[in-house]
C-alpha positions as MATLAB code, in Angstrom:
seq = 'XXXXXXXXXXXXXXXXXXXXXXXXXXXXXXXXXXXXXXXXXXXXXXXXXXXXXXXXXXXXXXXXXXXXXXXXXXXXXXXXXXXXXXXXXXXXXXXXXXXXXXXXXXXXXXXXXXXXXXXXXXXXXXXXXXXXXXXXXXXXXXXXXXXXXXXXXXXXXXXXXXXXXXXXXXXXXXXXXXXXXXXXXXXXXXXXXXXXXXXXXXXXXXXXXXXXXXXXXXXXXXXXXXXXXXXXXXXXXXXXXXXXXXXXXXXXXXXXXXXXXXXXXXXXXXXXXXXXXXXXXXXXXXXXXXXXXXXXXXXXXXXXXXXXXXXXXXXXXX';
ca = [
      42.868  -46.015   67.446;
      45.616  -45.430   70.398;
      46.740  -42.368   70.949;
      49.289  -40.970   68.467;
      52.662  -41.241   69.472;
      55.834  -40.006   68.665;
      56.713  -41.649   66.012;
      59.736  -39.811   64.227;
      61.821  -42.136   63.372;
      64.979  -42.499   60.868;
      63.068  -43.425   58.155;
      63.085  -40.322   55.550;
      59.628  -39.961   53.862;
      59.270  -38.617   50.647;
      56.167  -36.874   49.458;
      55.526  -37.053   45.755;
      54.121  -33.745   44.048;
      52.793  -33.512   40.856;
      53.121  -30.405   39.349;
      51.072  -29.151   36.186;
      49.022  -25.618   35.950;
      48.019  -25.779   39.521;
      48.892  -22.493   40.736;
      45.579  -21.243   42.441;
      45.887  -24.346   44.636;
      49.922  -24.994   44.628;
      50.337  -22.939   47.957;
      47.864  -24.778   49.636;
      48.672  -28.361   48.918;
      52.833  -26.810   49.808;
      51.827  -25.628   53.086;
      49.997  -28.801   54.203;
      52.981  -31.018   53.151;
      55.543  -28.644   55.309;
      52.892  -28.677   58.116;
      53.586  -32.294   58.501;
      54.491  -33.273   62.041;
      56.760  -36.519   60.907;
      60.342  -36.056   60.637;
      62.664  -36.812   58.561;
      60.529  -35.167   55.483;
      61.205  -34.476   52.149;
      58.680  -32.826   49.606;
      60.110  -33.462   45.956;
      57.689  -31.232   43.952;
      57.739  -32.536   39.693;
      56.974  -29.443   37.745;
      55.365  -30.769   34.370;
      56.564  -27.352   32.235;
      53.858  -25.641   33.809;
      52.522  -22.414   31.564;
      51.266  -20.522   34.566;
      52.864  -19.511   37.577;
      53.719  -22.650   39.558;
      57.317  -22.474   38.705;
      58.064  -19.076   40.401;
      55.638  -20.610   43.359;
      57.852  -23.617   43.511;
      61.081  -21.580   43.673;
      59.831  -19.610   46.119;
      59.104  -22.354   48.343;
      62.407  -24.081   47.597;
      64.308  -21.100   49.189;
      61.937  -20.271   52.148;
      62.045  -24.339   52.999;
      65.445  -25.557   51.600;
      65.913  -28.440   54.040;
      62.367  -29.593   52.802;
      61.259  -28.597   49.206;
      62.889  -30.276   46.311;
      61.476  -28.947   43.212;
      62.386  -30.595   39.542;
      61.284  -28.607   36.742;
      60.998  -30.824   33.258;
      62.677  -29.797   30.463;
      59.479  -31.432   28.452;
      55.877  -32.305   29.390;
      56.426  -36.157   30.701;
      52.483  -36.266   31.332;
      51.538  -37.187   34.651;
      52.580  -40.927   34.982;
      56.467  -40.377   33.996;
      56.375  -37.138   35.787;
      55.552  -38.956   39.323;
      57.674  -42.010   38.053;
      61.045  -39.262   37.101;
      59.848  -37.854   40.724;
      60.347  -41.188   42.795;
      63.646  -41.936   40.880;
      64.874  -38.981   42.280;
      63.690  -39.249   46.222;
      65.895  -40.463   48.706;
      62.490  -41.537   50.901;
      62.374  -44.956   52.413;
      58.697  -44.611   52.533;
      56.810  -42.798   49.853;
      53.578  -40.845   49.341;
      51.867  -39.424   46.771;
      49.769  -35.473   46.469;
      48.057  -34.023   43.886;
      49.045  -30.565   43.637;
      45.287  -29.638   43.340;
      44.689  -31.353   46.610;
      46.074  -31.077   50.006;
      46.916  -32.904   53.620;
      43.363  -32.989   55.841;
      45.778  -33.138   58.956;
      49.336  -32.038   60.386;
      49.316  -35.936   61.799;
      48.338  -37.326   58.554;
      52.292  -38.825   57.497;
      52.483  -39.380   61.392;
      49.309  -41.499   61.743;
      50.094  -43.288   58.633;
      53.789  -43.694   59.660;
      52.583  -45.337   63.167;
      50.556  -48.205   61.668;
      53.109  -49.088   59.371;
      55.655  -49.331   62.436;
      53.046  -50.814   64.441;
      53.165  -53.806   61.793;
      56.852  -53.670   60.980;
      57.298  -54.503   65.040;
      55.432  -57.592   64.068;
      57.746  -58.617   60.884;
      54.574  -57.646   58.571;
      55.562  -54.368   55.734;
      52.756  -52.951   55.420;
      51.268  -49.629   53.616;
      49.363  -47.541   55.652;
      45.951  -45.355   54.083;
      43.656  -42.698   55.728;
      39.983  -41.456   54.648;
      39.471  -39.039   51.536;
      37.794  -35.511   52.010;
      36.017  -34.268   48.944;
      35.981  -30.788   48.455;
      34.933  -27.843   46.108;
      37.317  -26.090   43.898;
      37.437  -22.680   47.282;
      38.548  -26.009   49.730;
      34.825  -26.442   50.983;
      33.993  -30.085   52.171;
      31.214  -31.659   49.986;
      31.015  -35.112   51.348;
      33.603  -37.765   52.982;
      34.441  -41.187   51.712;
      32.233  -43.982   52.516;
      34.166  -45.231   56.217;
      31.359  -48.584   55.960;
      33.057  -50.041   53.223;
      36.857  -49.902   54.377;
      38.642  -53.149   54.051;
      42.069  -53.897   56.199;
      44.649  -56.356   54.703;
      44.823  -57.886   51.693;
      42.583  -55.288   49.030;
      43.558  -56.483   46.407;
      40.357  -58.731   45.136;
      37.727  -56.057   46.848;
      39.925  -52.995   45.165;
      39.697  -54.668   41.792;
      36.229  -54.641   41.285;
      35.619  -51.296   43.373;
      33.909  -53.144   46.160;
      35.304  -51.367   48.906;
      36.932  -48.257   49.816;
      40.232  -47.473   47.476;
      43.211  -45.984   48.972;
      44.530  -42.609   47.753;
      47.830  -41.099   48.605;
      49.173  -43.980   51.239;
      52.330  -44.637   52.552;
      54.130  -47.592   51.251;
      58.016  -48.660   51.476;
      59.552  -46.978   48.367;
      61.015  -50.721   47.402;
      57.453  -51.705   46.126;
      56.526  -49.363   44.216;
      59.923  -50.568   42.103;
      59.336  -54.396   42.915;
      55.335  -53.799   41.781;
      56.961  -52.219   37.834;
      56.112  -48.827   38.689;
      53.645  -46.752   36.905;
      52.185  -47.945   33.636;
      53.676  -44.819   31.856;
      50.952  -45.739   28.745;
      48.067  -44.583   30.767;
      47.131  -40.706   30.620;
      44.337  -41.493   33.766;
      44.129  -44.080   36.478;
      47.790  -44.761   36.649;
      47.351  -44.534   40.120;
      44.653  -46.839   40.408;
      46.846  -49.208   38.554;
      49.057  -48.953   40.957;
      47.116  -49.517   43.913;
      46.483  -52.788   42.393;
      50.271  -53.857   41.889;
      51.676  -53.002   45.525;
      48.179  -54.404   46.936;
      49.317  -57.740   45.903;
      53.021  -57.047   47.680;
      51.548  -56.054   51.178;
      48.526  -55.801   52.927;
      46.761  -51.866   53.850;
      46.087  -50.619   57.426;
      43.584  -47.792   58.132;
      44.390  -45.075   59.929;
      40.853  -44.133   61.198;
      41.481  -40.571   60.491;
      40.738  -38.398   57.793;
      44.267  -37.582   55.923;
      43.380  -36.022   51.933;
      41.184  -33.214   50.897;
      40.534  -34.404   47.521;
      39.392  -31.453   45.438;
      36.647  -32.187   42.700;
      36.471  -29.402   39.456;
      36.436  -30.051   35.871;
      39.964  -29.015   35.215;
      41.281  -31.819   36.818;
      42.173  -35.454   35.386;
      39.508  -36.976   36.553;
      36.988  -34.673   34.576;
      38.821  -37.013   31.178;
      35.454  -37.628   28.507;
      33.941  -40.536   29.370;
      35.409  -42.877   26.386;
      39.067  -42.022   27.684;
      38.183  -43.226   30.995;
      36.366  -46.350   30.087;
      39.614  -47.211   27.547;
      41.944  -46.301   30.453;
      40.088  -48.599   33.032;
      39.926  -51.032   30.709;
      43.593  -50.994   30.420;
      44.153  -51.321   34.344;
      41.473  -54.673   33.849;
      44.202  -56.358   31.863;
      47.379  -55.346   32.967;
      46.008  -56.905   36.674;
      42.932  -59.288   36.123;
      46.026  -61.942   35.469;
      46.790  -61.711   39.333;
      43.251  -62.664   40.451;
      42.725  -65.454   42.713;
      42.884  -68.717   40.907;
      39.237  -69.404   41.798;
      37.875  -66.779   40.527;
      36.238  -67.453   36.856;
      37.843  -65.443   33.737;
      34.594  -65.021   32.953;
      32.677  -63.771   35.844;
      35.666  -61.493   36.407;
      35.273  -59.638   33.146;
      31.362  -59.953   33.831;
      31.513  -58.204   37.333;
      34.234  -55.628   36.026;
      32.075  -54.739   32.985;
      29.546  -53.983   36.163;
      31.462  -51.611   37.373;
      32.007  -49.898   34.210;
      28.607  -49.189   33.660;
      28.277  -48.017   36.970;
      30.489  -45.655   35.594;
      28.209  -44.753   32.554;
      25.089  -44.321   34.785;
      26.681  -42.102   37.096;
      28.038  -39.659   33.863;
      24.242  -39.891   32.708;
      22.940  -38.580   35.910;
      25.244  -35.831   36.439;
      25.118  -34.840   32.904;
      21.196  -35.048   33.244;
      21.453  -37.311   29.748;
      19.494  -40.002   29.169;
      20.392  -43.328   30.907;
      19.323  -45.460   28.457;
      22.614  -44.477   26.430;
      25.020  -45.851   29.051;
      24.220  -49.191   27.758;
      25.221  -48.585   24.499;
      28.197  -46.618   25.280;
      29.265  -50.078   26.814;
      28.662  -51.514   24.032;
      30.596  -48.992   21.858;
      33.399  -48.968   23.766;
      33.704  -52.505   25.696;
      32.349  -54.320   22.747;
      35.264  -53.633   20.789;
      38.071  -55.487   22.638;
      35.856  -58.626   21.750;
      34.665  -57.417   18.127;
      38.046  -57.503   17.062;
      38.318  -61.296   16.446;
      34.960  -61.442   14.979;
      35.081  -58.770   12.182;
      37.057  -57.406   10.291;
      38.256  -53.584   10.585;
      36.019  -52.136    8.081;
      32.974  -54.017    9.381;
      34.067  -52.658   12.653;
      34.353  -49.139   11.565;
      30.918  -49.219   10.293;
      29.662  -50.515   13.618;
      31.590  -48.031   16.055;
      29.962  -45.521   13.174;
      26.471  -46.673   13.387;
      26.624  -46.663   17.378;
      27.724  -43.285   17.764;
      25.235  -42.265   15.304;
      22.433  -44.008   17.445;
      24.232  -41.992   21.139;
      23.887  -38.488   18.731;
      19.890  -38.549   17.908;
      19.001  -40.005   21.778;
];
């Protein structure tokens, strides 16, 4: 990667917070988003009717940084799709970017770096997003482990995103038009409504790597992605159909769904291992919870009851 220049240009960013009982990390995640070197910047921080004390954080903020900190405090809980989704209706950001208020920038240069690739492209006629590497980190802010770099893919994702064969962008820089030309959020989806995402503006423009690290991702059990495993499965199963429909034409229905259903149990065998439960069960959790999309037209509710019945009965005594 060249040397970063200056790249401050006249297109406003907008950094998208998401707000919801966060306050031991609130500051943190704040004070890496004003520590960004890119200019023009605007934070627009979505308070979901937090019960601790992220609203008086957020205030306090909003008055110390006024030119920078936009909080919006929700008169209801939205839940965290519609709260991003009321957030970006209400940026002014050509380019937009989305935080976790649980996690935080890895880098001062991280908008910067991001913003230079996508102007590096846009000299060439190509919109592009732009994506750096993920830090994983304790709940104190420790590093545990980094992403993967090996299995970083450049251009179009979309295919190697879908079926989780390569690295998947978090909290990128993309032109604010796509995120309304891709539909958005899917506001149904309580997890992995960013993941659905992804997918739709990976099949408007093509994704640049940075080469740097740019997100401390922080891993504890409060957060969304600690969801029971059922609720995840469901959720991902969701994001299969609302984008398997945009697959390459020569790619099988079939082996799609096959090498998705991979993944998933991927997912099951991982839960096993760090739950120290037997692995054996994974399988049938599959076929609990996958089974049923294709039960449906076979039997009829009550027979199905009786079977989701049975099979949790069978997960209970192993």
């Amino acid at each position: 990667m060249n040397e970063l220049r200056d790249v401050s240009s006249n297109y406003l960013v907008s950094i998208i917070v998401a707000s919801y009982n966060n306050e031991q990390y609130l500051r943190e995640c704040l004070e890496s988003c004003i520590a960004q070197t890119y200019r023009p910047l605007e934070v627009i921080v979505a308070d979901d009717c937090s019960t601790d004390n992220s609203r008086s954080i957020l205030t306090e903020y909003a008055q110390r940084y006024p030119e920078v900190i936009r909080p919006i405090f929700n008169s209801c809980n939205l839940g965290i799709a519609a709260n991003r989704h009321n957030a970006i209706t209400k940026c002014h950001g050509v380019y937009l970017c989305a935080l976790d208020s649980d996690d935080m920038f890895a880098s001062e240069k991280k908008i910067a770096r991001e913003m230079q690739v996508i102007l590096d492209h846009l000299i060439k006629g190509k919109d592009a997003a732009a994506f750096s590497n993920v830090l994983v980190a304790f709940n104190d802010g420790r590093i545990i482990s980094s992403k993967d770099r090996k299995n970083i893919l450049e251009g179009n994702i979309f295919e190697s995103v879908f079926f989780h064969e390569s690295f998947i962008p978090r909290d990128y820089l993309y032109k604010k038009d796509f995120y309304f030309q891709s539909g958005g959020y899917d506001l149904t989806l309580p997890t992995n409504e960013d993941y659905d995402l992804n997918l739709k503006v990976a099949k408007l423009c093509e994704f640049y790597y940075t080469g740097f690290d740019g997100i401390v991702y922080r891993r504890h059990f409060s957060g969304l992605s600690a969801w029971p495993l059922k609720k995840r499965i469901a959720n991902l199963w969701k994001v299969y159909r609302n984008n398997s429909g945009n697959l390459d034409v020569g790619i099988s229905p079939r082996i799609a769904k096959r090498k998705y259903k991979f993944y998933l149990k991927k997912i099951c065998n991982n839960y096993f291992k760090k739950t120290k439960k037997n692995n054996s069960a994974s399988l049938r959790i599959m076929i609990s919870y996958m089974g049923l999309i294709n039960a449906f037209r076979y039997v009829g509710f009550v027979k199905l009851f009786t079977y989701w019945r049975l099979k949790r009965t069978e997960l209970s005594r192993s």
